[in-house]
SERO-4910 file (N, C-alpha, C, O; in steps of 0.05 Angstrom, whole numbers):
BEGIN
 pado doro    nc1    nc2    nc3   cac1   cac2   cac3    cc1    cc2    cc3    oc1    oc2    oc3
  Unk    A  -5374    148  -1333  -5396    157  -1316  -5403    186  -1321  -5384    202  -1324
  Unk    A  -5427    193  -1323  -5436    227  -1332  -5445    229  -1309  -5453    209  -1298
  Unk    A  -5448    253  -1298  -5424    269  -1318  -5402    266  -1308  -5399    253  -1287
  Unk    A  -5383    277  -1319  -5352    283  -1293  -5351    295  -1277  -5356    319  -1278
  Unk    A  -5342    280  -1254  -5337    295  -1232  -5316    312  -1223  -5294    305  -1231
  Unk    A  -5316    344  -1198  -5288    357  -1197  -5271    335  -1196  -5251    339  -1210
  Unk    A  -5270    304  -1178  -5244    295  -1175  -5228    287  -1205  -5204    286  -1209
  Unk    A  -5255    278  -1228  -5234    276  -1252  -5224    301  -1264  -5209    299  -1284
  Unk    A  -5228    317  -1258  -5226    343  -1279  -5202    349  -1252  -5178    348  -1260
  Unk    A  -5205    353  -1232  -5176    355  -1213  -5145    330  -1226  -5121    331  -1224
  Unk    A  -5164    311  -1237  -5144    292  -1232  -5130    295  -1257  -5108    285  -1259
  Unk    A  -5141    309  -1278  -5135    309  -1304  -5118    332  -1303  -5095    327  -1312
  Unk    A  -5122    351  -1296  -5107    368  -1295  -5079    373  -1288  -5061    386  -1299
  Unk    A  -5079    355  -1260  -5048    351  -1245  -5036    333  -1262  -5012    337  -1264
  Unk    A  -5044    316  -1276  -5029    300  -1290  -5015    312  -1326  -5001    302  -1344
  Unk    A  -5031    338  -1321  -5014    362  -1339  -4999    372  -1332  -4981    376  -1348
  Unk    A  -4995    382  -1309  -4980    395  -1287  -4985    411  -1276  -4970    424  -1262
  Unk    A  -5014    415  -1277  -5024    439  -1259  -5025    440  -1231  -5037    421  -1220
  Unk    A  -5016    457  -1216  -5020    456  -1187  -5044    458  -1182  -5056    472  -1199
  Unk    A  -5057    450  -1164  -5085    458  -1162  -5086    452  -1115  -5073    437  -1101
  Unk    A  -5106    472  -1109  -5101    463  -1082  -5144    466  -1076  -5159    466  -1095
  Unk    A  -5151    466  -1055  -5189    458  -1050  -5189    493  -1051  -5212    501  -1048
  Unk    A  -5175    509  -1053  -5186    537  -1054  -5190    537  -1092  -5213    536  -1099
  Unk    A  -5179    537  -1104  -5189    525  -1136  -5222    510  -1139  -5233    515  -1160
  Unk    A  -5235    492  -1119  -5255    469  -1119  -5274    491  -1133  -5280    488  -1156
  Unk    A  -5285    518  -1114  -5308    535  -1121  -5308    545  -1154  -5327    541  -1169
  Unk    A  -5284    558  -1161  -5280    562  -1190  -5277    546  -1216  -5281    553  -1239
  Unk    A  -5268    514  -1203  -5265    498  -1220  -5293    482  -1220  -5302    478  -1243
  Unk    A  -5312    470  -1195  -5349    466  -1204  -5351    484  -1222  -5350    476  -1245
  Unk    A  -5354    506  -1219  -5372    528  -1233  -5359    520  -1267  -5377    513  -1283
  Unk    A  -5331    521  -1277  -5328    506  -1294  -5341    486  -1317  -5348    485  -1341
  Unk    A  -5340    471  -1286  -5345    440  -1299  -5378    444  -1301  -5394    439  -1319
  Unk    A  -5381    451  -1285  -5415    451  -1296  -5422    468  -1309  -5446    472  -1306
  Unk    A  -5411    483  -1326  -5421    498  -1351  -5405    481  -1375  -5415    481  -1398
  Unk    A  -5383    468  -1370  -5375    448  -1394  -5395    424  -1398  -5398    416  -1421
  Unk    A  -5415    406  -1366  -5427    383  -1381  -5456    409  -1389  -5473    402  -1406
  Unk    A  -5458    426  -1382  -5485    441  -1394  -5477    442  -1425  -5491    431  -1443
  Unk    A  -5460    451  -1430  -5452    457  -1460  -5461    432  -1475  -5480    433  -1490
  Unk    A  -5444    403  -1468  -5431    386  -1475  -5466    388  -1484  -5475    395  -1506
  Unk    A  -5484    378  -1459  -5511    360  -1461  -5524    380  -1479  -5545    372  -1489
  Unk    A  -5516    400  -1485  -5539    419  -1496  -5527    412  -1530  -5545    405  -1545
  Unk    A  -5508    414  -1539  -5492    409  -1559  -5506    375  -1566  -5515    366  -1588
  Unk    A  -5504    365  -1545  -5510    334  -1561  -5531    320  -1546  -5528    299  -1534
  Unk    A  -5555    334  -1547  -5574    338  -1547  -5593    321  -1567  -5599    326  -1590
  Unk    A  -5601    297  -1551  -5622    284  -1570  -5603    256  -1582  -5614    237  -1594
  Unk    A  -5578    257  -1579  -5556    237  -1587  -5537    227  -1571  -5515    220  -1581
  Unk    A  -5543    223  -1540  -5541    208  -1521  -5560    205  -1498  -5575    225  -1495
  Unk    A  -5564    187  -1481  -5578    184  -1463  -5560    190  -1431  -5554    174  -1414
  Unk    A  -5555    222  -1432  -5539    238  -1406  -5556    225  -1385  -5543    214  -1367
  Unk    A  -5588    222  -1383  -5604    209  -1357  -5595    183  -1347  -5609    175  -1328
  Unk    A  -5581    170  -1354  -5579    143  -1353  -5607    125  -1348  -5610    101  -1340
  Unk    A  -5629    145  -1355  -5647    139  -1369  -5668    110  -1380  -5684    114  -1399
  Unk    A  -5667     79  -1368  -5669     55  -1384  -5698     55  -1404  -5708     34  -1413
  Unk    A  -5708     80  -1407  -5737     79  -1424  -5724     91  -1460  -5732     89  -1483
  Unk    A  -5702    105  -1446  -5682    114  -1466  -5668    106  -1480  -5646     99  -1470
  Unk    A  -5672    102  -1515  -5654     84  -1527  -5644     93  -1550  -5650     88  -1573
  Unk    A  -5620    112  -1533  -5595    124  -1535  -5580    113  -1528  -5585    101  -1506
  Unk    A  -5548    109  -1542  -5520    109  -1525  -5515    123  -1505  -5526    145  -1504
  Unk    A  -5498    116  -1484  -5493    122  -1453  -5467    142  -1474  -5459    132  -1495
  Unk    A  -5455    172  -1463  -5441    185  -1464  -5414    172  -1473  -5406    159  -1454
  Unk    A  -5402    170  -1487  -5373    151  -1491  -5351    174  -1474  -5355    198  -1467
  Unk    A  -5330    157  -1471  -5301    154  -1463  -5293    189  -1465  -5286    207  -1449
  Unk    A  -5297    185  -1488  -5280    210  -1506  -5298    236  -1507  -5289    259  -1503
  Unk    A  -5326    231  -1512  -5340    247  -1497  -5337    261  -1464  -5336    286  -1459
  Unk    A  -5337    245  -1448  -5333    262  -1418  -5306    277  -1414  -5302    297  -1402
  Unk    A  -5281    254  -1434  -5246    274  -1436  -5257    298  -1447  -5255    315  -1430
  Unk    A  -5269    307  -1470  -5275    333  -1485  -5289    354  -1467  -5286    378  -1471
  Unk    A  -5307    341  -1444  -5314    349  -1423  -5296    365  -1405  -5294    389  -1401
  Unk    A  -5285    348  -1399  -5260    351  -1373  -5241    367  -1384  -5233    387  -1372
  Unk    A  -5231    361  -1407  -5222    383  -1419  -5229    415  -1419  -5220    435  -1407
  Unk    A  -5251    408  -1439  -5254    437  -1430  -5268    450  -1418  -5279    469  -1429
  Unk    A  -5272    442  -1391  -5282    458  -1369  -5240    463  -1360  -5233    486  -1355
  Unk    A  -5226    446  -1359  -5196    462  -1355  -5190    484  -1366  -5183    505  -1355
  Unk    A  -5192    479  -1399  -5191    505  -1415  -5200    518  -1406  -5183    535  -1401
  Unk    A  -5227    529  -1395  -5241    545  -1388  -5234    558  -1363  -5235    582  -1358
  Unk    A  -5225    535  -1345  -5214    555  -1324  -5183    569  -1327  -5180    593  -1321
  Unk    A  -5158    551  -1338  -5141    575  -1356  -5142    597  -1369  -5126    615  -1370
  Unk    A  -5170    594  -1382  -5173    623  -1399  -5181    642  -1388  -5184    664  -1398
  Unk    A  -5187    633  -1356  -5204    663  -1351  -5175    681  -1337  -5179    704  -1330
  Unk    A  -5149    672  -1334  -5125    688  -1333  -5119    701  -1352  -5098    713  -1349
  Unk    A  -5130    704  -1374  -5124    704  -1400  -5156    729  -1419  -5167    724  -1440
  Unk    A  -5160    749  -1404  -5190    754  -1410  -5181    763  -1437  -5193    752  -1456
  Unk    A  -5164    778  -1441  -5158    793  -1473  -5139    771  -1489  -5126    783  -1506
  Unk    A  -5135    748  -1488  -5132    729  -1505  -5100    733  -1508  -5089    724  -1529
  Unk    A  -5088    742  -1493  -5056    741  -1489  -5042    736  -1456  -5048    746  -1434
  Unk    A  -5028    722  -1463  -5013    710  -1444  -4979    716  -1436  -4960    702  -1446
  Unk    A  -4977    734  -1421  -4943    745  -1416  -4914    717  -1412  -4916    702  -1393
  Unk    A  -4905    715  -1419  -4880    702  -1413  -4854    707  -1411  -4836    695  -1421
  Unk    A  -4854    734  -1394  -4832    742  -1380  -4815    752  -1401  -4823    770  -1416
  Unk    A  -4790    742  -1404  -4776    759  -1422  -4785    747  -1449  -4768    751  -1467
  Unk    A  -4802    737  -1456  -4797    730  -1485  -4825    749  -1498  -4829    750  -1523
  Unk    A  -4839    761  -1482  -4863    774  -1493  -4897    772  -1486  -4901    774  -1462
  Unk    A  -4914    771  -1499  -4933    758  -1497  -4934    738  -1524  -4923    743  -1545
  Unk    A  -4952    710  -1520  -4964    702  -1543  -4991    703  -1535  -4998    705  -1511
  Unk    A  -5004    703  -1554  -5043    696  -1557  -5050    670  -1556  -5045    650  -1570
  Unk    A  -5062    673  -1538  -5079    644  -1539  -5103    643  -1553  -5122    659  -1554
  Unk    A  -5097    616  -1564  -5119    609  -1598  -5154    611  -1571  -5157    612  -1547
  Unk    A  -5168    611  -1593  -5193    616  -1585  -5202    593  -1583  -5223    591  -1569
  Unk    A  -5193    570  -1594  -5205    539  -1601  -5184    519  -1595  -5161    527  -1591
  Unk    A  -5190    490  -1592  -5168    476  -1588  -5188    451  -1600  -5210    443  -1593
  Unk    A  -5158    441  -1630  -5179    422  -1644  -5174    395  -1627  -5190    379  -1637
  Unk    A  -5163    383  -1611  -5168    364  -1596  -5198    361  -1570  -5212    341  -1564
  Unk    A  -5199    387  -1562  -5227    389  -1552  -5247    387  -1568  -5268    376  -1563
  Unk    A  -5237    403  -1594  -5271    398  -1613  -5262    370  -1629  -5281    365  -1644
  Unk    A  -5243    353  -1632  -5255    327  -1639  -5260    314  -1629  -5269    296  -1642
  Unk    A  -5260    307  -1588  -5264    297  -1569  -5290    294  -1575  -5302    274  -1583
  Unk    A  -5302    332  -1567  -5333    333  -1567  -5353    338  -1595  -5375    347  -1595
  Unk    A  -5340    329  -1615  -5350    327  -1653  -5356    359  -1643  -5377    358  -1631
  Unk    A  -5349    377  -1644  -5358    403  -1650  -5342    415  -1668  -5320    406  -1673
  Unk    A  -5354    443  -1684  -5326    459  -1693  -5336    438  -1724  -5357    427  -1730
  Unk    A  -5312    440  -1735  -5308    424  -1759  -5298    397  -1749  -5284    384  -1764
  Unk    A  -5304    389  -1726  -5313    360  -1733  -5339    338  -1729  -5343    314  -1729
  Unk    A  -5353    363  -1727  -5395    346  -1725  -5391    330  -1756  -5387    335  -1779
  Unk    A  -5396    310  -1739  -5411    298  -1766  -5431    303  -1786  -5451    316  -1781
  Unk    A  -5426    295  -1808  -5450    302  -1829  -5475    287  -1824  -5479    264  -1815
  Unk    A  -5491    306  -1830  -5521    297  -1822  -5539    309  -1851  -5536    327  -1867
  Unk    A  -5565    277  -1843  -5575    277  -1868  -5603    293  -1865  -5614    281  -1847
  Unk    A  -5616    310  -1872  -5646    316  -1871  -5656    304  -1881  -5680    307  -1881
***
């Protein structure tokens, strides 16, 4: 169903292990609705997001809305994270990567869009 809704992107999350409680809800919409903006603007012209029936496009797949839900999560983890490092107590900081290739093969972005013919 498009787009995803906070309860899947809540639901996806806890089942990572994230705590999450309804004071999170305001930060995590704002999220998610800049992840299906991305998503629709990115694939753009190569699904039918309107559910649309004059439209004859494919309906959003499976793996499309996970790449979604995804990363509108990423997105809200990273914003703990503004300078791209992450403390862990006594062992230091590590950096967090800028990309995550399971999100960009979810959503074909990155190096995995398909080839296209002109």
């Amino acid at each position: 169903m498009w787009p995803p809704d906070l309860d899947a992107l809540k639901a996806d999350m806890r089942q990572r292990g994230v705590t999450l409680d309804d004071a999170d809800d305001v930060q995590l919409t704002i999220v998610l609705d800049a992840s299906v903006a991305f998503t629709e603007r990115v694939h753009s012209g190569g699904y039918n997001f309107t559910d649309d029936p004059l439209i004859e496009l494919p309906a959003p797949t499976p793996d499309l809305e996970l790449g979604t839900v995804r990363l509108a999560a990423r997105w809200h983890t990273r914003r703990r994270s503004p300078d791209g490092l992450i403390s862990m107590a006594e062992l230091g900081a590590a950096r967090v990567p800028s990309f995550d290739p399971d999100i960009e093969r979810l959503l074909r972005i990155g190096r995995f869009v398909p080839g296209r013919f002109a």
